[in-house]
N, C-alpha and C positions, 0 to 999 in steps of 0.2 A: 512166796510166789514171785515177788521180783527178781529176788534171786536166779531162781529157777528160770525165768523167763531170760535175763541176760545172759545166764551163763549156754543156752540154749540156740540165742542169736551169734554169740559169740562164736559156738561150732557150724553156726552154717556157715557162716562168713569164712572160716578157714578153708570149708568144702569150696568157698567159690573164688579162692584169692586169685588173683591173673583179671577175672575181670574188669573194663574200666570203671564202672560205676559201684565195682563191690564195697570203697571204701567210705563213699559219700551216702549210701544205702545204709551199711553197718551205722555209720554215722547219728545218721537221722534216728534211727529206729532204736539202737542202746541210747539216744537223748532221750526219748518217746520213755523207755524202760522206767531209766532215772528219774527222769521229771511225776513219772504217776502208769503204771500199768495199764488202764484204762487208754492212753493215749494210745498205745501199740494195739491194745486188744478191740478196738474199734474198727480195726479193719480185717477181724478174725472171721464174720461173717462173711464174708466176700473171697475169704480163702487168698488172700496174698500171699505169696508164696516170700518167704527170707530175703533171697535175691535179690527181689524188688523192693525192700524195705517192712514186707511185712510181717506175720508171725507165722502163716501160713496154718494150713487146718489141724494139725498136731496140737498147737497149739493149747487147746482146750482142756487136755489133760492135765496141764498144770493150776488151772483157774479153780480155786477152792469151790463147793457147791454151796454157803454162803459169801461169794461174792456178788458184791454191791457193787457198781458201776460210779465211777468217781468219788468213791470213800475215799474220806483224806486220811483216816490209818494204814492207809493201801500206800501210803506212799510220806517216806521219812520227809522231804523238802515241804509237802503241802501241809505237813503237823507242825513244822519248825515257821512257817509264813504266818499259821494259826497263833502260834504261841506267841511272835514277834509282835503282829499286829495286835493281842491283847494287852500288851505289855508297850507299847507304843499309846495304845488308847489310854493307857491307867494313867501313864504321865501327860498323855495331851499334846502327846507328838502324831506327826502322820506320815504314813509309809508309804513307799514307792516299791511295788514288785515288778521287776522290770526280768522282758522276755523275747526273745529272739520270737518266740512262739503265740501266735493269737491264738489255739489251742489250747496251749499250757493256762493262759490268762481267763482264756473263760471259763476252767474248771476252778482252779486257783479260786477266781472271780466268784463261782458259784456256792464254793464252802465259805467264804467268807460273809457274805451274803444270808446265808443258812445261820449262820453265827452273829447275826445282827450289825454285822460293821456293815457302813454307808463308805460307797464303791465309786470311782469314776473310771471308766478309764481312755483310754488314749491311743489309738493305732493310727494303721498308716490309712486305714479305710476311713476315720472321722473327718468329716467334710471337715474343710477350709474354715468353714459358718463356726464350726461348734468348737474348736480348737483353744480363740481365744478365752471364749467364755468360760470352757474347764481349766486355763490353766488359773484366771484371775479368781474362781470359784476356789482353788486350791489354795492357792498364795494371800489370800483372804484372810486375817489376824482371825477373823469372826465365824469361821468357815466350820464347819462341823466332818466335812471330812475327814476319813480314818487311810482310806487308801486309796492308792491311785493305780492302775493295772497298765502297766504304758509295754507298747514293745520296742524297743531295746533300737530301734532302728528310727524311732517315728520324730518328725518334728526339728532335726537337723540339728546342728551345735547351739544357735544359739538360743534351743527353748531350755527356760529362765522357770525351774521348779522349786522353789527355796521354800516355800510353802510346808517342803516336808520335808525332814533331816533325818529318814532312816531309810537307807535303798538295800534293797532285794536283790541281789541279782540271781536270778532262780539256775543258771547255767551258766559256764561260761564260753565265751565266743573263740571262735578260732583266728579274729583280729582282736588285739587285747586291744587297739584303739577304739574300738567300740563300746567295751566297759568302761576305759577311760571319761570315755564321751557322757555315756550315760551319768557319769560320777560327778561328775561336773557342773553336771545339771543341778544338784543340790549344793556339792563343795564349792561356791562360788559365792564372790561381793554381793553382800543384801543377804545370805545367811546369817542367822539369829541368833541358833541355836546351835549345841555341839552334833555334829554329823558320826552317825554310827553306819558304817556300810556291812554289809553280810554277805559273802559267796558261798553258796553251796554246790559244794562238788561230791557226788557220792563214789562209792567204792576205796580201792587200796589204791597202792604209787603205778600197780596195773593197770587199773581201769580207764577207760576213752576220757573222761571228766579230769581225772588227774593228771593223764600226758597231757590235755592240753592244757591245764595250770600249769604246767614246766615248761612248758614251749613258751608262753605268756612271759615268767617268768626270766625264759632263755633270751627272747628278746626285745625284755625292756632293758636288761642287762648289758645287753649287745647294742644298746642307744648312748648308753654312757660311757 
């Protein structure tokens, strides 16, 4: 079904190229795909038409007649987050799934959850109030924390996450100084332990996830 669903978006988006917002629409909406189905098909009710970034009313034909609504087999990056954060708990490290998307986070958020891992997370909407509390909650030797759900933008350079030595990054950005940023926030003085990072990019050297790893790539390249 994801499949299907991108390779779907993909031809409307060629039906509508010339438009200005055709590319930042495609955009959004093949993240939406990759990141979890669910994301895109939330807005199938309402009949959003491509154009606009949604799946529009077609859509439905591709949606198997047991589908679940934010099943995380529905989607390869939210099984790979499941498996990490297993595997981070068994050794007694704690993770950071970091997202451009408050969407992404709270499904993300909600399998993990379902799966018994203890969850904070961290966006741009968390008062001022509660900020400190979760980051010194997390950076806490004593801490029981498993994961932290931040998005990708929140909290500025110099929030100080060392607490957890394995980051997520569920997509990636089309300013690679923002992964940067994010990375930092763990690979930095007062880390402990050895730091493991993860990108998940889905699809081939085609798809919207992998041109922008090579543009990333093009220039950091083009810094040195």
């Amino acid at each position: 079904m994801q499949q299907a669903l991108y390779e779907r978006r993909v031809a409307a988006a060629a039906q509508s190229e010339g438009q200005t917002d055709s590319f930042l629409s495609m955009y959004s909406a093949l993240g939406k795909i990759t990141g979890h189905p669910s994301l895109y098909l939330s807005s199938s009710q309402s009949g959003i038409m491509p154009s606009l970034g949604g799946p529009g009313p077609g859509a439905a034909a591709l949606v198997p007649a047991d589908y679940q609504e934010n099943d995380s087999k529905l989607s390869a990056k939210t099984e790979i987050v499941l498996r990490v954060a297993a595997m981070g708990k068994k050794r007694g490290d704690c993770v950071i799934v970091a997202s451009r998307s408050t969407s992404v986070l709270d499904l993300v958020g909600g399998n993990l959850k379902n799966k018994g891992f203890l969850c904070l997370k961290l966006t741009g909407e968390t008062p001022m109030s509660d900020r400190g509390s979760i980051v010194r909650q997390l950076n806490d030797p004593s801490s029981e924390v498993d994961v932290l759900l931040l998005s990708i933008k929140a909290g500025g350079t110099g929030l100080n996450l060392t607490g957890a030595n394995i980051l997520i990054l569920y997509e990636p950005s089309l300013n690679p100084s923002v992964d940067e940023q994010a990375i930092a926030r763990i690979y930095r003085p007062g880390q402990l332990k050895d730091v493991f990072i993860y990108r998940l990019v889905s699809g081939d050297t085609g798809a919207i996830e992998m041109q922008v790893m090579i543009l990333q790539v093009s220039h950091s390249t083009a810094r040195f």
